[in-house]
N, C-alpha and C positions, 0 to 999 in steps of 0.2 A: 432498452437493454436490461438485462437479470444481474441485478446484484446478490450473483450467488455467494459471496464470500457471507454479507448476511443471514440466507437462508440457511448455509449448511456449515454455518459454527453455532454453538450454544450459547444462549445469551453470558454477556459481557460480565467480567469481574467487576465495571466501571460501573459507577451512577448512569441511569438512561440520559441525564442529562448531556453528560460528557461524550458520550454516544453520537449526539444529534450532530457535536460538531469533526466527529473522525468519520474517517473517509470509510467505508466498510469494504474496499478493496485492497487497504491497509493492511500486511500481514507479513509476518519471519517470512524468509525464502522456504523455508521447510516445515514449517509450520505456520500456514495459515491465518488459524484460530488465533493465534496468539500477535502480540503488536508490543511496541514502544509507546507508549502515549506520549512522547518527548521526542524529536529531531533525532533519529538515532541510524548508524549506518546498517544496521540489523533489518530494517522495517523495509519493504518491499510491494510495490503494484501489483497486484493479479488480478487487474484489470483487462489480461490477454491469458492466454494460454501459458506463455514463457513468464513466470513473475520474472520483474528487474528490481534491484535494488534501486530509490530514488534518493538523489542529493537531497542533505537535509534542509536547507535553504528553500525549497520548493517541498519538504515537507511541512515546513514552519508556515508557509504562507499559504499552502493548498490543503494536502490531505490531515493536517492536526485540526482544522479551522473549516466553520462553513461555509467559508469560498471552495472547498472539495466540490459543492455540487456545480460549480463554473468550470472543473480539469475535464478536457477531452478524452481522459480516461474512464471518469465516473460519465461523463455522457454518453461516450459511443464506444467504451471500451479499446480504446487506442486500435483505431482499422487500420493507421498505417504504423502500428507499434511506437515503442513509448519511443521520443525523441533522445536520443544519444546525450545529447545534454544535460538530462534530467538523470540521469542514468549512471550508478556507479560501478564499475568494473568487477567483476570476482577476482579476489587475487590469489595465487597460487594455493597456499595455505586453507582458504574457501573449496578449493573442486576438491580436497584431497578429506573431506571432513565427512563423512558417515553420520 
């Protein structure tokens, strides 16, 4: 699978070290390029088409860390989309933000 989130942002504000261990499908809802390097409700998979916001507890143990290259989303891009569980809801205040 193409980890396009890497190809098509510009290298990283972070140390390439710090790199190795974030998920590169890790990204704002609206932006991308840009990420929380911390557990944060801001940070999002665009590991499919639709990014999802990911609960941060499964950000902590997957996408911050190099167990990312073990998430079924850095493998196969979530074919049957990202699990509901992982997943945190937009709330009102979210769809209404430009």
């Amino acid at each position: 699978m193409e980890h396009k989130r890497s190809e098509d942002c510009p290298p990283e504000k972070e140390s390439m070290e710090q790199n190795l261990f974030i998920c590169p499908h890790l990204g704002l809802i609206k932006e991308p390029c840009e990420r929380d390097s911390n557990p944060s409700d801001a940070n999002a998979c665009h590991a499919q088409k639709s990014p999802a916001r990911i609960i941060q507890s499964y950000q902590l143990e997957f996408c911050l860390t190099n167990a990312h290259t073990d998430c079924p989303g850095y493998i196969s891009g979530w074919i049957d989309g990202i699990p509901k569980s992982l997943t945190r809801s937009s709330t009102l205040k979210d769809l209404f933000k430009k």
